[in-house]
DSSP file (Angstrom, degrees, kcal/mol; ACC not computed):
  #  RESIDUE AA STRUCTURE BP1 BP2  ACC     N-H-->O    O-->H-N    N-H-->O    O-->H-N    TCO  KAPPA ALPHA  PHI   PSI    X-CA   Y-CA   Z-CA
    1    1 A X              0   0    0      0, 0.0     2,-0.4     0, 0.0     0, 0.0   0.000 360.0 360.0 360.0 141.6    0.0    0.0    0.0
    2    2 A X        -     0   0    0      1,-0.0     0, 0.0     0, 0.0     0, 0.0  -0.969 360.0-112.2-103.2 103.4    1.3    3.3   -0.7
    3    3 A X        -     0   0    0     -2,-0.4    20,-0.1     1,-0.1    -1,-0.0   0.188  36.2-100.2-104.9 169.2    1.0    6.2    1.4
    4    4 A X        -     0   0    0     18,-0.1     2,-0.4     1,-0.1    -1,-0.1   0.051  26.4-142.9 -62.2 176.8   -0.9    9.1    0.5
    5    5 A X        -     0   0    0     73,-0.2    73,-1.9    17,-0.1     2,-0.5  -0.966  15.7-171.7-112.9 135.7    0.4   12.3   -0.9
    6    6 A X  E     -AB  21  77A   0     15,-2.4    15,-2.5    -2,-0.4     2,-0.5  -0.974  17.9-144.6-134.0 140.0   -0.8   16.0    0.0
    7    7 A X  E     -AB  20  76A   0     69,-1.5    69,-1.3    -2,-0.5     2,-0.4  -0.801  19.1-162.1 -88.2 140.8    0.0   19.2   -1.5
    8    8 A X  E     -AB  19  75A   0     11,-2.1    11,-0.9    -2,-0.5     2,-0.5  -0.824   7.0-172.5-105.0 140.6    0.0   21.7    1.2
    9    9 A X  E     +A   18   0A   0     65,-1.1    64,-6.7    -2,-0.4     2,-0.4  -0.912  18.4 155.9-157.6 131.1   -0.2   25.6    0.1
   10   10 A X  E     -AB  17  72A   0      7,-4.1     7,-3.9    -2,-0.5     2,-0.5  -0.988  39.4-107.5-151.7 147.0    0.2   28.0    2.4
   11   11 A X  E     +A   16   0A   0     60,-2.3     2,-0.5    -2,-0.4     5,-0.3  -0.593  32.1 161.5 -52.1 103.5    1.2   31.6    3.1
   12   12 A X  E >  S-A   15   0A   0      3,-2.2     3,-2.1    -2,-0.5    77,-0.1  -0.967  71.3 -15.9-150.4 124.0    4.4   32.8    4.9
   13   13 A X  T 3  S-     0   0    0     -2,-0.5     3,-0.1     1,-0.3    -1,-0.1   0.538 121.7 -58.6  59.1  17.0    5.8   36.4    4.8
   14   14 A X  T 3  S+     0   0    0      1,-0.7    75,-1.5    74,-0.0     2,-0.4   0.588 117.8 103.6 108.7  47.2    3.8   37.4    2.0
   15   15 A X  E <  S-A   12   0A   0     -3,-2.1    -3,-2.2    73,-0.2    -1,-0.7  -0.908  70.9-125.3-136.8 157.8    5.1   34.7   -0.3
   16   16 A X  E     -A   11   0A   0     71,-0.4    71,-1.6    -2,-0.4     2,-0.4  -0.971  27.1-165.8 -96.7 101.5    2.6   31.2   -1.3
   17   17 A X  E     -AC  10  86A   0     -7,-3.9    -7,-4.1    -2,-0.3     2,-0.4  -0.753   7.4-172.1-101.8 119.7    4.7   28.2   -0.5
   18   18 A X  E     +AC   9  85A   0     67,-1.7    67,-1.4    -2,-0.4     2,-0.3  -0.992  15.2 168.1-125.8 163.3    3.3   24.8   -2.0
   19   19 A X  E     -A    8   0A   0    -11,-0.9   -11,-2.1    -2,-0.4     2,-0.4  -0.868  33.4-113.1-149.7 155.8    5.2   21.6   -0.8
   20   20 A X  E     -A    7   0A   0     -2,-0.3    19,-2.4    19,-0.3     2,-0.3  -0.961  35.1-178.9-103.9 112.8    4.6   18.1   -1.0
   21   21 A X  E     -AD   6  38A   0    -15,-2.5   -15,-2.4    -2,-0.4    17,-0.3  -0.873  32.9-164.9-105.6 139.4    3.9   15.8    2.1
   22   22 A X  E    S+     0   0A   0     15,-4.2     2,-0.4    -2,-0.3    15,-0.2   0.460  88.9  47.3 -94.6  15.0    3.2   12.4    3.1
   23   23 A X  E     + D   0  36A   0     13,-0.8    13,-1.1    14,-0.4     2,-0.3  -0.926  59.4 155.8-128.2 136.4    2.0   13.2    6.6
   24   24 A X  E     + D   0  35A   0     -2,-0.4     2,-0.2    11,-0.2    11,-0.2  -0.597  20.4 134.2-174.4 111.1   -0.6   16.1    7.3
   25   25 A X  E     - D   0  34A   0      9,-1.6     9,-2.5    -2,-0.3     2,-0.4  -0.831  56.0 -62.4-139.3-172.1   -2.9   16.2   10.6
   26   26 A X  E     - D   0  33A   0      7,-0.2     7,-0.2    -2,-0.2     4,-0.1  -0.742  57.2-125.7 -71.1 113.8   -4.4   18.3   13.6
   27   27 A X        -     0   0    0      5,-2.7     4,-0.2    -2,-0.4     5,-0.1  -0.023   7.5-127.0 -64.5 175.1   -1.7   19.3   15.6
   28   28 A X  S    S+     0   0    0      2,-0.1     2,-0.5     5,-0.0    -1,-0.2   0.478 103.2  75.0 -92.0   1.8   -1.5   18.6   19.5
   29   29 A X  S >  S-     0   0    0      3,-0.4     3,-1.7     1,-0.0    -2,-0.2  -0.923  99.3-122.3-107.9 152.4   -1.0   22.5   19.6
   30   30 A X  T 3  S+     0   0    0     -2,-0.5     3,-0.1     1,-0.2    -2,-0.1  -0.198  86.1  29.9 -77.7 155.3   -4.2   23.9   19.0
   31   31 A X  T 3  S+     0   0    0     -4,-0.2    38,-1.2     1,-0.2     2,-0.4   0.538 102.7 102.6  91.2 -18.7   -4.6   26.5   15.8
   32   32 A X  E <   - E   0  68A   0     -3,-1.7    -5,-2.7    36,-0.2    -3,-0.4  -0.907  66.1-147.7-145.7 159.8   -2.3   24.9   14.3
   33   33 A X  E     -DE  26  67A   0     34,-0.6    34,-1.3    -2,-0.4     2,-0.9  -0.485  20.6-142.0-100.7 125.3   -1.9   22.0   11.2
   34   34 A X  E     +DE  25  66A   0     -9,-2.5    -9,-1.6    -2,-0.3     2,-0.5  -0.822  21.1 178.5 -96.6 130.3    1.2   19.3   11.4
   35   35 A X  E     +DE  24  65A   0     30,-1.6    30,-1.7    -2,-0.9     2,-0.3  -0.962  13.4 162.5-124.9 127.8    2.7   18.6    7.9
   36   36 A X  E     +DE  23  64A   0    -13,-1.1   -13,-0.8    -2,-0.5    28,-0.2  -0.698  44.3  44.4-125.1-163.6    5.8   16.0    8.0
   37   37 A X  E    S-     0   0A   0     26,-0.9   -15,-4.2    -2,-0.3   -14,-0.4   0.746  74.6-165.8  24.0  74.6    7.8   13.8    5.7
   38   38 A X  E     -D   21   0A   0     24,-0.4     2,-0.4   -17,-0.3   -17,-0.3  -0.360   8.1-137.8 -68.3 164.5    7.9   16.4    3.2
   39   39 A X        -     0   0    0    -19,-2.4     2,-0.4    -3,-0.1   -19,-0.3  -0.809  20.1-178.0-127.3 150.7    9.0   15.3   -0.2
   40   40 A X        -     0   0    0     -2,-0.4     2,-0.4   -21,-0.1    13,-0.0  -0.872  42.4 -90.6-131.8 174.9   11.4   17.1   -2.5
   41   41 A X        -     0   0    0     -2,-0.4     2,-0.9     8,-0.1     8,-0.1  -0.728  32.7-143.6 -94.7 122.9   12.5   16.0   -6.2
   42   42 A X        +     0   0    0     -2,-0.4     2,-0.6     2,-0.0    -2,-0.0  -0.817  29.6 176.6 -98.4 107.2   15.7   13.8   -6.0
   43   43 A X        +     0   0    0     -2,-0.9     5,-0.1     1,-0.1    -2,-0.0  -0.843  20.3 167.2-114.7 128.4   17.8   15.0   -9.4
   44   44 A X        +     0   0    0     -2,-0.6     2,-0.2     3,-0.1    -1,-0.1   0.367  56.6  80.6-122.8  21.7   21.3   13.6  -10.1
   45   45 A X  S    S-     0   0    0      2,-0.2    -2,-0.0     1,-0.0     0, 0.0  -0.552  98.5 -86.2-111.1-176.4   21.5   14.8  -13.8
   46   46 A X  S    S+     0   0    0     -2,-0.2     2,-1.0     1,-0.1    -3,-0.0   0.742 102.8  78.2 -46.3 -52.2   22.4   18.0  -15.0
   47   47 A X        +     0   0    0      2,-0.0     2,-0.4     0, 0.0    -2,-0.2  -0.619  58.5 174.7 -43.5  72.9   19.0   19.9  -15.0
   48   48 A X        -     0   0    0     -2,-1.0     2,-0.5    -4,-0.1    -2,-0.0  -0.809  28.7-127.0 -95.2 155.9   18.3   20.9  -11.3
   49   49 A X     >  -     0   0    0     -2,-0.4     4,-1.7     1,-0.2    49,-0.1  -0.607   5.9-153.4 -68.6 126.2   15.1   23.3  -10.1
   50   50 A X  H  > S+     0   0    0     -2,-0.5     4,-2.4     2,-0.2    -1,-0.2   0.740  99.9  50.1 -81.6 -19.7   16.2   26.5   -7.9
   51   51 A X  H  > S+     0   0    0      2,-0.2     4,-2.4     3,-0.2     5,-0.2   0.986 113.1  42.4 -63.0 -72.6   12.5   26.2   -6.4
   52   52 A X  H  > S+     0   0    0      2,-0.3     4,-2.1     1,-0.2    -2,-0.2   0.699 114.5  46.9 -27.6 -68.2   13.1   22.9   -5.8
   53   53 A X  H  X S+     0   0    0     -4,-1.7     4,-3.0     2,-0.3    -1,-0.2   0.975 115.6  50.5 -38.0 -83.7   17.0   23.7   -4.5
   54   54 A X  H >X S+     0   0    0     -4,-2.4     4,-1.5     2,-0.2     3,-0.9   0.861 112.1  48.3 -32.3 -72.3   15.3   27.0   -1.9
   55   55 A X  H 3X>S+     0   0    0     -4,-2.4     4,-1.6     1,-0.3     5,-0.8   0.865 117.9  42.4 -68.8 -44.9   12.4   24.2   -0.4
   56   56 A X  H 3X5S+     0   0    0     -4,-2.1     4,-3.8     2,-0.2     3,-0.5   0.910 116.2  43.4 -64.3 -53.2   15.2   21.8    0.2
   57   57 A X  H <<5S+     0   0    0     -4,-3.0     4,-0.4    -3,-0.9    -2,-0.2   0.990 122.5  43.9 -66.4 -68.3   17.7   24.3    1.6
   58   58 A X  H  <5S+     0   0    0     -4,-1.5    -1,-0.3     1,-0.2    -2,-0.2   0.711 131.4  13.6 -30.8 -27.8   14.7   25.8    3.7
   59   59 A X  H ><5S+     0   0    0     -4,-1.6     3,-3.2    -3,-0.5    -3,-0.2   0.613  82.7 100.8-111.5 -49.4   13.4   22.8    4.6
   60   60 A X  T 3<<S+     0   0    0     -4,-3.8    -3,-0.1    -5,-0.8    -4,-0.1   0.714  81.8  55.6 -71.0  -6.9   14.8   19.8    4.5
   61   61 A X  T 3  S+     0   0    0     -4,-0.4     2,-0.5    -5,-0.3    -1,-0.3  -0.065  82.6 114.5-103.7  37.8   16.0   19.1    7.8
   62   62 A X    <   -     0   0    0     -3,-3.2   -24,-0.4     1,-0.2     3,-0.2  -0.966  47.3-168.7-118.7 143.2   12.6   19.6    9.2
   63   63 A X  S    S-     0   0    0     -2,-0.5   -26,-0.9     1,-0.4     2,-0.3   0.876  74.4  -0.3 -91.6 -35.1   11.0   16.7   10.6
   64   64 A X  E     -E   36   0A   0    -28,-0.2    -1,-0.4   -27,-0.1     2,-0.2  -0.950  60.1-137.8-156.8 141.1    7.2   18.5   10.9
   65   65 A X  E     -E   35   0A   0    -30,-1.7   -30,-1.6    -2,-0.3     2,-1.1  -0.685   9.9-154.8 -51.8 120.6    5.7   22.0   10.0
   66   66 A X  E     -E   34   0A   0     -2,-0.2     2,-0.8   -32,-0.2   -32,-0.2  -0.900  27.1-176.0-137.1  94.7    3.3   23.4   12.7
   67   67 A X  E     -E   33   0A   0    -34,-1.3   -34,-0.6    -2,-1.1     5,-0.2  -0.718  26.9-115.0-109.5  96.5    1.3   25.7   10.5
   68   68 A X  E >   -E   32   0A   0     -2,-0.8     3,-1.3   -36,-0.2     4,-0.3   0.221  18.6-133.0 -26.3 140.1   -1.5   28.2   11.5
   69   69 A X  T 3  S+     0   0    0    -38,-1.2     3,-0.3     1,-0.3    -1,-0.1   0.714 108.2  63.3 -91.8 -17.1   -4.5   27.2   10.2
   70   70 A X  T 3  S+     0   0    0    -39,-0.2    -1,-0.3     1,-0.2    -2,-0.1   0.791 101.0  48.7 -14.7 -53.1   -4.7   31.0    9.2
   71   71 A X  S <  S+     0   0    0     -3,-1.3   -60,-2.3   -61,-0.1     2,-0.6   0.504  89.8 105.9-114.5  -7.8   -1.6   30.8    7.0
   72   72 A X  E     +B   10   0A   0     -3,-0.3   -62,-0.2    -4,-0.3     3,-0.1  -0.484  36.8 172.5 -67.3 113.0   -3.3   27.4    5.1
   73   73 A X  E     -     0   0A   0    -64,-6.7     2,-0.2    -2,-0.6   -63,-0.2   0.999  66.8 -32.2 -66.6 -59.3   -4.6   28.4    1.5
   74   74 A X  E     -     0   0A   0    -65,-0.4   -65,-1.1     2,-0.0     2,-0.4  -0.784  43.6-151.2-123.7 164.6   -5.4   24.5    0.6
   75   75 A X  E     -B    8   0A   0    -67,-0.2     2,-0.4    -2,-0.2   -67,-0.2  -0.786  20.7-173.9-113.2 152.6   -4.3   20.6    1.1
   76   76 A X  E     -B    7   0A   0    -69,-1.3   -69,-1.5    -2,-0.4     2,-0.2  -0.939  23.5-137.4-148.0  92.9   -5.1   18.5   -1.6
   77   77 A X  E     -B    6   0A   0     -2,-0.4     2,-0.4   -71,-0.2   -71,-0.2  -0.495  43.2-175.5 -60.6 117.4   -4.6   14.2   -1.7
   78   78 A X        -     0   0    0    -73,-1.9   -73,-0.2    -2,-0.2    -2,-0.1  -0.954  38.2-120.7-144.4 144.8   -3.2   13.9   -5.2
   79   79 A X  S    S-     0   0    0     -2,-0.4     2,-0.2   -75,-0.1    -1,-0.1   0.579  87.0 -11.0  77.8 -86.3   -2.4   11.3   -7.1
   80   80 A X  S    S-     0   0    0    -75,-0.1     2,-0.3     0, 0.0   -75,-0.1  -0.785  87.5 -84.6-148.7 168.3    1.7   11.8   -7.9
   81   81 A X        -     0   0    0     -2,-0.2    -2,-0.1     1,-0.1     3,-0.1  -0.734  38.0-162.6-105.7 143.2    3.8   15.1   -7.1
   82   82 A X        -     0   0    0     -2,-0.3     2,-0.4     1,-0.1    -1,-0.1   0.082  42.0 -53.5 -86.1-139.6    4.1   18.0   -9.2
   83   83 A X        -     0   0    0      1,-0.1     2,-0.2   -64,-0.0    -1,-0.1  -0.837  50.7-128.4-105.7 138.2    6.4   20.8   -9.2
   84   84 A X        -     0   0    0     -2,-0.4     2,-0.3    -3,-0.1   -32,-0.2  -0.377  33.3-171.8 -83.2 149.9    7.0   22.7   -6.1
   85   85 A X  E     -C   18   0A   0    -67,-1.4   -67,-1.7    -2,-0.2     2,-0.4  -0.839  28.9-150.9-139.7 174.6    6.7   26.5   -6.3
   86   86 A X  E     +C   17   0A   0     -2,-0.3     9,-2.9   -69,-0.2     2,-0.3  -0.936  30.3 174.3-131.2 105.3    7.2   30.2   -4.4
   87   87 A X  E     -F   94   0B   0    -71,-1.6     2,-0.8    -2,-0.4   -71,-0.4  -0.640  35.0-101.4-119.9 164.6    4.8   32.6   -5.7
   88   88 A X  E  >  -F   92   0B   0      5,-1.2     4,-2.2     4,-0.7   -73,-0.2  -0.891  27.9-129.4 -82.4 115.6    4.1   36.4   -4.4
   89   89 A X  T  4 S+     0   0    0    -75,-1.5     3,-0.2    -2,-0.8    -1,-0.2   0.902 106.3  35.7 -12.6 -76.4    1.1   36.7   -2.3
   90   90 A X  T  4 S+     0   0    0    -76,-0.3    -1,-0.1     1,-0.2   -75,-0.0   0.990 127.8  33.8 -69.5 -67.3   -0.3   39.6   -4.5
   91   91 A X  T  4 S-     0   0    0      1,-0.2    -1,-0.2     2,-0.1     2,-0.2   0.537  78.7-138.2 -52.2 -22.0    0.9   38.5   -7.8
   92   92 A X  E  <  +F   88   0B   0     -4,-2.2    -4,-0.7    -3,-0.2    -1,-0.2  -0.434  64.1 135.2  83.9 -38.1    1.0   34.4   -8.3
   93   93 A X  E     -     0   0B   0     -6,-0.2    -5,-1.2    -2,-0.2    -1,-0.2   0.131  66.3-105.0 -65.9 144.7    4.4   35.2  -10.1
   94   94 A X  E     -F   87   0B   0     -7,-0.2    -7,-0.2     1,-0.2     3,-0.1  -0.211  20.4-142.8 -55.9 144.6    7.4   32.6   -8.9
   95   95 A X  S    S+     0   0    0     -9,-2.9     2,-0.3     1,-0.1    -1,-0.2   0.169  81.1  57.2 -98.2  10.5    9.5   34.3   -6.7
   96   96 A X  S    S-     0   0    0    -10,-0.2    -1,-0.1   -42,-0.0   -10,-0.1  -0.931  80.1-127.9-154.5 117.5   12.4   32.6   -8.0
   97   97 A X        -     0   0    0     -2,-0.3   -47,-0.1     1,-0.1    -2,-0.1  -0.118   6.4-140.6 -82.4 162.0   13.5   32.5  -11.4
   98   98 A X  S    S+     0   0    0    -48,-0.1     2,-0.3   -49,-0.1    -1,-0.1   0.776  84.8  16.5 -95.7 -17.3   14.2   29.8  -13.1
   99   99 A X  S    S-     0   0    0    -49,-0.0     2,-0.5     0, 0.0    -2,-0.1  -0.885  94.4 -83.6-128.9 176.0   17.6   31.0  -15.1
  100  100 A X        -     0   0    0     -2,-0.3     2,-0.3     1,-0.0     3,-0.1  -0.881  36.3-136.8 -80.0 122.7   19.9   34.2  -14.1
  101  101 A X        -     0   0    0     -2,-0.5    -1,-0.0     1,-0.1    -4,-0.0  -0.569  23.4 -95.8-140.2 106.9   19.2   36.9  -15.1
  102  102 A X        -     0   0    0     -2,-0.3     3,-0.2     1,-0.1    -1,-0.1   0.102  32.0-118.4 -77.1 154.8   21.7   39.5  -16.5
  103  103 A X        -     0   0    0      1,-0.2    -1,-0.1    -3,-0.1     2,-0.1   0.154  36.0 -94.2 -83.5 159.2   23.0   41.9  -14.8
  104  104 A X        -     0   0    0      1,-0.1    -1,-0.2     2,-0.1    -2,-0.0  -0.194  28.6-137.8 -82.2 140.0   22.4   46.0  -15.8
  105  105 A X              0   0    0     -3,-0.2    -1,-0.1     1,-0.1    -2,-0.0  -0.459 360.0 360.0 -82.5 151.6   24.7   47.3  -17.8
  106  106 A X              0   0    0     -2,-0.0    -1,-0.1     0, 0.0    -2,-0.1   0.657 360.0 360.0-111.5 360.0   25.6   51.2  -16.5
């Protein structure tokens, strides 16, 4: 049997974080949501994601997430994982680009 997947999307600091979890219940502090065993994209080829790179660096040594049920947009059981993202609150747009961007000439 395989255990579920949830996308999590949530608010922090006026940026929309969604992340992938296999774990997501009521926490024992009240108000607030537990998300574990996050899941990140394991790449060994050339190609890597910088979203992808940020949620790991942010993240990846955390065992569980204790997120105000305030700062939750959605969770969602799906299927298989997409691509993890960082958007602007106001805008949608990814907060993180995907190539580098060059620099202005003076």
């Amino acid at each position: 049997m395989t255990k579920k997947l949830y996308k999590v999307t949530f608010l922090n600091a006026g940026t929309v974080y969604e992340l992938y979890a296999r774990h997501v219940a009521s926490g024992a502090l009240w108000g607030f949501t537990e998300v574990g065993e996050l899941v990140f994209d394991v790449h060994d080829g050339v190609v890597i994601d910088p979203t992808e790179e940020r949620l790991r660096d942010e993240f990846g040594n955390t065992r569980v997430l204790h997120l105000p049920m305030q700062a939750i947009v959605r969770i969602e059981e799906v299927e298989r994982k997409g691509k993890s993202a960082i958007r602007d609150a106001a805008s949608g747009e990814k907060v993180v680009t995907p190539f580098p961007l060059p620099a202005k000439p003076r």
